[in-house]
Each structure stands twice: as C-alpha cells, then as structure tokens.
C-alpha positions as CSV (number, residue, x, y, z in Angstrom):
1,X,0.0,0.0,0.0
2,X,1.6,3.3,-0.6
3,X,-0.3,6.4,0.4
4,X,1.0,10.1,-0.3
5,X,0.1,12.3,2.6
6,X,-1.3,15.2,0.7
7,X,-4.3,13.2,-0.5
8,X,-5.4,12.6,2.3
9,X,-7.9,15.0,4.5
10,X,-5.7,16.4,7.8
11,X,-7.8,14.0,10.0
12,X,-6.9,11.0,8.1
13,X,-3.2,11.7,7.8
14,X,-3.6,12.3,11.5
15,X,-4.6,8.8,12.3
16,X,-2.0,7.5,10.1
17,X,0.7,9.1,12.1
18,X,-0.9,8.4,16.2
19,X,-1.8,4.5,14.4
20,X,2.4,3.9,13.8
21,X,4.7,6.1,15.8
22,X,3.9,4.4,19.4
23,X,4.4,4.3,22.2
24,X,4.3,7.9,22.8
25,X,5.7,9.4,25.8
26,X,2.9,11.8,27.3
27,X,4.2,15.6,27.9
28,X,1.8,17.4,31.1
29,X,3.0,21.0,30.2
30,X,2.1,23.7,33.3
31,X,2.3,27.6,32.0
32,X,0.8,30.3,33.3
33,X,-0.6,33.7,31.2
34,X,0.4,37.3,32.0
35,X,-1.8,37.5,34.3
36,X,-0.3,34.6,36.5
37,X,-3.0,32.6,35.7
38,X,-2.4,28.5,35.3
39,X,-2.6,26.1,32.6
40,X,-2.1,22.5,32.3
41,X,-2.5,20.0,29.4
42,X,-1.0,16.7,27.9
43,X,0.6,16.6,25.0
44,X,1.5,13.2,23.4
45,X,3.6,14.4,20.7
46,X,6.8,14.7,23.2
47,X,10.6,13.6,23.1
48,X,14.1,14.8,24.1
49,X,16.8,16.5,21.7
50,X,20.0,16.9,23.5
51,X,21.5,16.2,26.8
52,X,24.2,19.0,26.7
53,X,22.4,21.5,26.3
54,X,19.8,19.7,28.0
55,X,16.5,20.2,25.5
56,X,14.0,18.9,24.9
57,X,10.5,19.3,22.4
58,X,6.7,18.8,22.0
59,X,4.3,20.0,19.6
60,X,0.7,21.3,20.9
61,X,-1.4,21.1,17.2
62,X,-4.0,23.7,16.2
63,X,-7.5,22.8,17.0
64,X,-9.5,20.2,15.2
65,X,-12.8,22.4,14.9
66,X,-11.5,26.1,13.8
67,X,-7.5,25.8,13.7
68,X,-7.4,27.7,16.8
69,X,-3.9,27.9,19.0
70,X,-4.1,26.4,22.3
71,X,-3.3,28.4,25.2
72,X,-0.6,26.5,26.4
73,X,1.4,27.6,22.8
74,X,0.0,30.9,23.5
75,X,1.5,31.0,27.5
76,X,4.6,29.6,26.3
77,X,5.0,32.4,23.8
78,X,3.8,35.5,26.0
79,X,6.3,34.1,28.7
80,X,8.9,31.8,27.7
81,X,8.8,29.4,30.2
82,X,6.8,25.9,30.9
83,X,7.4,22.8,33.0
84,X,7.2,19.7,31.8
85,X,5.3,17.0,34.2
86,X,6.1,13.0,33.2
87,X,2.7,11.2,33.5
88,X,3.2,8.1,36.0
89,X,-0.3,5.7,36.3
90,X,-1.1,6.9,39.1
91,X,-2.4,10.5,37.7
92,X,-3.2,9.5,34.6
93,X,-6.9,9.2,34.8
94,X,-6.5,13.7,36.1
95,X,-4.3,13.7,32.9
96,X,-7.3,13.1,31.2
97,X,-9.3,15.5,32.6
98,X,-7.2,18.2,31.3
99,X,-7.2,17.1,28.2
100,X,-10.4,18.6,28.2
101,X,-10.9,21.8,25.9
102,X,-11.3,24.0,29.1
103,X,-11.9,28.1,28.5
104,X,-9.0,30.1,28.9
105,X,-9.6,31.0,32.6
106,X,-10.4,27.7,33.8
107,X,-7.1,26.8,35.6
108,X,-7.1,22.7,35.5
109,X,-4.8,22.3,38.0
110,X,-8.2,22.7,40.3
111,X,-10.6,21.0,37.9
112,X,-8.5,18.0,38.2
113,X,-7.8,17.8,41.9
114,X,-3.7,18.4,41.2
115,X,-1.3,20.3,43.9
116,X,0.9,23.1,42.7
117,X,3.8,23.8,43.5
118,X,6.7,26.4,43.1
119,X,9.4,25.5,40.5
120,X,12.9,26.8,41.5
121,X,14.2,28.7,38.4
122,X,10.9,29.4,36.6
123,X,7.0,31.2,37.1
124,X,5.0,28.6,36.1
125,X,3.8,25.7,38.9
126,X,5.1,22.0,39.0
127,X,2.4,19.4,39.4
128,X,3.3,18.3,42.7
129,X,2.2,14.4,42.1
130,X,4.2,14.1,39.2
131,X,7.3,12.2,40.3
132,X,9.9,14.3,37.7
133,X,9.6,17.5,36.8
134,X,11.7,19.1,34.0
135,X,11.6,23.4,34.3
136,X,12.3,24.8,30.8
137,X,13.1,27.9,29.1
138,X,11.6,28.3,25.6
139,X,14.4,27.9,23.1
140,X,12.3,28.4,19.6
141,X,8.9,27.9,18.3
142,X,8.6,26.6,14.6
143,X,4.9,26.9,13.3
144,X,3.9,24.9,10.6
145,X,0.2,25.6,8.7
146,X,-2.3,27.8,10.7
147,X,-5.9,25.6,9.8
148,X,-6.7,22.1,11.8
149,X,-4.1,19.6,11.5
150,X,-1.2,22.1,11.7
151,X,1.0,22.6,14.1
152,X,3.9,24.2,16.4
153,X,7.2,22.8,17.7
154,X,7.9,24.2,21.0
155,X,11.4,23.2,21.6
156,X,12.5,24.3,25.4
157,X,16.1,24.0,27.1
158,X,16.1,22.2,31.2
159,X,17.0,24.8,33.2
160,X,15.6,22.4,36.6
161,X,14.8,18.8,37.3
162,X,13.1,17.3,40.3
163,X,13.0,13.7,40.6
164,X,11.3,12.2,43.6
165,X,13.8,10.8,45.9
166,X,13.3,7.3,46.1
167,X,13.1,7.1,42.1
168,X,16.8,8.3,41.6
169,X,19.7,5.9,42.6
170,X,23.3,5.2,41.2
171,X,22.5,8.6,38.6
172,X,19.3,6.8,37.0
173,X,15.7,6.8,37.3
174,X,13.6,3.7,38.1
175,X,11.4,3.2,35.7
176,X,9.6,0.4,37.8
177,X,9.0,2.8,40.4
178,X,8.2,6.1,37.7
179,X,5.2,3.6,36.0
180,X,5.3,6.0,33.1
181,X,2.2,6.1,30.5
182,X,2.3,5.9,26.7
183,X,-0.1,7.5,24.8
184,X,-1.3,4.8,20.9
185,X,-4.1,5.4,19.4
186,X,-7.3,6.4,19.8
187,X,-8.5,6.6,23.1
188,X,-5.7,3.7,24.3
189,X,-3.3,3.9,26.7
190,X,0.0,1.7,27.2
191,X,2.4,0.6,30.5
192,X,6.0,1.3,29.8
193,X,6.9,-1.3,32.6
194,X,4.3,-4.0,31.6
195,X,5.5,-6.1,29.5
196,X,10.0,-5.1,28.7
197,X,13.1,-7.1,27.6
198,X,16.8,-6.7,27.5
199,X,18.1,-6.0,24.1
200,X,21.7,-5.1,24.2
201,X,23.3,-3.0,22.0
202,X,25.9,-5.1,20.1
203,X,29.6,-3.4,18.7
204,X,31.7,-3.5,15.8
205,X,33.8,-6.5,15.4
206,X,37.7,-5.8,15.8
C-alpha cells in the first residue's frame, strides 16, 4: 500500500501518524498567562533533543474544529517558560481530565484535583504528584500551517529537574517505580513497565 500524505484530509493523515509512531511518551505541560494565571494539558507528541544543552521538544497542534492555538502555545510564547510533568499511572486518569478543551480562565490544576507547586528557576507551577519534573526555558517555536491539522514545535532548554527521591539511585531513574504512561491510538493507553526485555546493543567487530 503506498499512500502520499497530501491526499489525504488532515484527519486521516492524523490517524496514520498516532496508528504507527507508538508508544508515545505523554508531555503534562504547566504555563501560566500574564496574568499569573495557570494552565495544564498533555501533550503526546513529546521527546528529548540533547542532553548538553539539556533540551528537549513537543508540539501542541492547532484545533480540530476552527485551527485555533491552544493556550498552552499561547503561555509559552507570551512568557517563555513551561514545566514539563512526566505522567506516571497513578495520575493518569486527572491527565485526562485536562485534556479537556477548558476556557482560557479555567485553571485545571483545580478541575482535576492536582497540587501546585513552586518550580525553582521558573514562574509557572510544578504538578506536585508528578514524580519528575523538568523546568524549561523556551528555546524556539517553529509553526507549521495555521488551519486544523497544523501545528507548532515548541522546543524548550532544562534549566531544573526534580526527581522524587526514592526514584533516583546510582544517577538513574527507576522506571519500575516512575510507572510511566504511553499514549497509541485512539482513546488507548499503554504501561511502559508491563511487558520489557533486554536487548543489548551489540559493537563493531575488531
């Protein structure tokens, strides 16, 4: 089967793309607005870039109905700073909820039951039951297409990381312990942890 992209309607080409590049790591960005107030929403389209500097990317797309920004692109832009918040099971099912199309002045942190809390560096709040938290600086925006189906890469440098004590040993994370979330398709979910093997990477031969 081949299938060129630009026949397809947006929402079609959209499936095609959440239907084969999975598992997808599940971004909970926290901004605020000028006027200090909060945002939070996931964002499955998420991954790192480079570790020195430490950055890192995810890409909120336009709205399905009228193309519209979301306000977490808009927060982002207005102030230059977002935290990250890795999704763990046990707040995925308040992820959810803010995955909600909320009004702008809704702040989700409360809608969803979730804790705030101060970041170190930057203005915007950490979600307090997330067990690693990454602080960012906006590095660059790159827009692409303004109608539905279009979208922005944020791409943000780690100015701040908070890892929950008893996740971080011998300079790693457990992952056992972090129960992170994947985001396939449609309205499914996967465990990170649920199901792994070993697969060591081999070298050259002398």
């Amino acid at each position: 089967m081949n299938i060129e992209p630009s026949t397809l309607p947006w929402n079609e080409a959209y499936k095609l793309m959440i239907g084969s590049i999975l598992p997808r790591p599940i971004a909970f960005v926290s901004t605020i607005n000028e006027a200090g107030q909060a945002n939070l929403a996931p964002f499955s389209f998420f991954t790192a870039i480079s570790a020195e500097p430490m950055m890192i990317c995810f890409s909120p797309m336009r709205r399905g109905t009228d193309g519209a920004r979301k306000d977490t692109l808009t927060n982002i832009e207005a102030t230059r700073e977002f935290v990250v918040n890795i999704v763990g099971e046990k707040i995925v099912e308040q992820m959810n909820d803010c995955a909600i199309e909320y009004p702008p002045d809704v702040d989700e942190f409360e809608a969803a039951g979730l804790t705030k809390v101060s970041s170190h560096i930057i203005k915007p709040p950490r979600v307090a039951e997330s067990d690693v938290q990454l602080e960012c600086v906006l590095h660059d925006v790159l827009n692409f297409g303004d109608k539905p189906g279009g979208g922005s890469l944020v791409i943000g440098q780690v100015v701040n990381i908070h890892v929950k004590d008893d996740l971080y040993f011998d300079g790693k994370i457990d992952t056992e312990k972090l129960q992170p979330i994947g985001r396939l398709s449609g309205q499914v979910y996967s465990r990170a942890v649920a199901d792994t093997f070993v697969l060591e990477r081999k070298k050259q031969p002398n």
